[in-house]
C-alpha positions as CSV (number, residue, x, y, z in Angstrom):
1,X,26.0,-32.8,-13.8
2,X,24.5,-36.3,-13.5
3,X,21.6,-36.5,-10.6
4,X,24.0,-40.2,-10.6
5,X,27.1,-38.5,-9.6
6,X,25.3,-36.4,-6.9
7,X,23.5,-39.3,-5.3
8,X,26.7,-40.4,-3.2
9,X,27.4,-37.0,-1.6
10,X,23.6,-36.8,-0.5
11,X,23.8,-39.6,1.0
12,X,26.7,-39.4,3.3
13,X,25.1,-35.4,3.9
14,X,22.3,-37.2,4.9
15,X,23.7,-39.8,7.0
16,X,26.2,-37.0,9.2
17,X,22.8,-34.6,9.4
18,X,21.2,-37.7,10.8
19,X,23.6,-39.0,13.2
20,X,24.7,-35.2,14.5
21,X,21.5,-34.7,15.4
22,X,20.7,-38.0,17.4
23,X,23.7,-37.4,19.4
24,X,22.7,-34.0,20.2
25,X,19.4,-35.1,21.4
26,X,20.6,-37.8,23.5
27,X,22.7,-34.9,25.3
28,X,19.4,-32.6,25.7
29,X,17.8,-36.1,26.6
30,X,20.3,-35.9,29.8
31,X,20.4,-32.5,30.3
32,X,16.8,-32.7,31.1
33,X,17.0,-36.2,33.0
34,X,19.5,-34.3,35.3
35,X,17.3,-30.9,36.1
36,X,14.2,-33.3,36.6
37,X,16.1,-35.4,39.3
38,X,17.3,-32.0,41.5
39,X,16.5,-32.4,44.9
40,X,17.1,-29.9,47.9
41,X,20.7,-31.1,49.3
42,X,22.8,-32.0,45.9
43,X,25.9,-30.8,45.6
44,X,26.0,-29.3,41.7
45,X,28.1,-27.4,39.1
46,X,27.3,-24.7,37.3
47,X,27.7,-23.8,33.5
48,X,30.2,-21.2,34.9
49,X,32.2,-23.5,37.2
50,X,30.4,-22.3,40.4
51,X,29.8,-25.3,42.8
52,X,27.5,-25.2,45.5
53,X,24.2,-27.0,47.2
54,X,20.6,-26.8,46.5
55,X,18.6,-25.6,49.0
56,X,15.0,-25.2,47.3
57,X,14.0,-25.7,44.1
58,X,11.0,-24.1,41.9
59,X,10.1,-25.1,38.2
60,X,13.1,-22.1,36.7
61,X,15.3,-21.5,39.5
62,X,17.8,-23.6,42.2
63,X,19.0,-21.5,45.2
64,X,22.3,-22.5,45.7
65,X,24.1,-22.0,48.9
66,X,27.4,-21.2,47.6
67,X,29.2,-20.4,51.4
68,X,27.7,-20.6,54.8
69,X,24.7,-18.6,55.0
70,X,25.2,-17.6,51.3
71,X,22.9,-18.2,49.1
72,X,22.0,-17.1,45.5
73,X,19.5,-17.8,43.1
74,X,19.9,-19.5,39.7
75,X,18.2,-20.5,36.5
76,X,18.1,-24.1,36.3
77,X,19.5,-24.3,32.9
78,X,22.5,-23.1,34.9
79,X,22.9,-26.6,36.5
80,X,25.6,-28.5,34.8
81,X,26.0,-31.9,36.7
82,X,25.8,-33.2,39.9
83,X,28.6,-33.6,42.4
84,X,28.8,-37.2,43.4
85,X,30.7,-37.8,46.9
86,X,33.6,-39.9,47.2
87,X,31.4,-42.7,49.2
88,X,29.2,-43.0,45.9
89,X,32.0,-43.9,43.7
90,X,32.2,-47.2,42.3
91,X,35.5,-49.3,43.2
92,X,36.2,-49.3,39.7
93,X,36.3,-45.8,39.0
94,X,38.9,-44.9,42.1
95,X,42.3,-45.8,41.3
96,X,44.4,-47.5,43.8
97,X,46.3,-43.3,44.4
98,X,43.9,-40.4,46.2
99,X,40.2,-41.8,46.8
100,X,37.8,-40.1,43.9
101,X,41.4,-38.8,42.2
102,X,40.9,-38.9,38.2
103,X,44.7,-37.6,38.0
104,X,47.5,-39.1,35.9
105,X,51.1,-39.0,37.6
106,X,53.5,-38.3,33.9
107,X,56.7,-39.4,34.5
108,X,60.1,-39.0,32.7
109,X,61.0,-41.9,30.7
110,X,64.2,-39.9,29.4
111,X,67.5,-40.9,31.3
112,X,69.0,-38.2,32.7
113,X,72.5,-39.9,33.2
114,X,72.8,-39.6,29.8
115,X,72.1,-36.1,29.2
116,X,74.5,-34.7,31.6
């Protein structure tokens, strides 16, 4: 085979290796922008869906109180994202339903006179 007719799919390999791996590391990027800005009364998630609020932090390991006087320890790389409170949203982001609501009402659009 011609080094010619090769030339084109190393390129585009090249190209999707390059651009796969920028975006991953803009995501590790803010993965670690989010464990260095912990502080003792966030409200967090966890990689496993847990949510709960910091109540000390070390350089590994959150304790999260996860109920009232509950309180369990976790690796930081555990930490998923922070919980921002309703008051913290921006107007923009609310929609005019539920404050802090994300939901979608589906309707319908079918007639039901017709069908019956």
């Amino acid at each position: 085979m011609d080094l010619v007719a090769l030339l084109p799919l190393l390129i585009i390999l090249g190209a999707f290796m390059f651009f796969a791996s920028r975006r991953q590391k803009k995501a590790m990027q803010a993965t670690i922008d989010l464990h260095n800005s912990l502080k003792v009364g966030d409200r967090v998630h966890t990689t496993s869906g847990l949510q709960g609020v910091i109540r000390a932090i070390n350089d590994d390991d959150v304790q999260l109180e996860i109920a009232d006087g509950v309180v369990t320890t976790w690796m930081k790389l555990a930490v998923r994202d922070r919980i921002v409170p309703d008051d913290e949203l921006d107007d923009d982001t609310v929609d005019a339903g539920e404050p802090g609501s994300t939901a979608t009402e589906i309707t319908d659009s079918t007639d039901h006179n017709r069908l019956n």
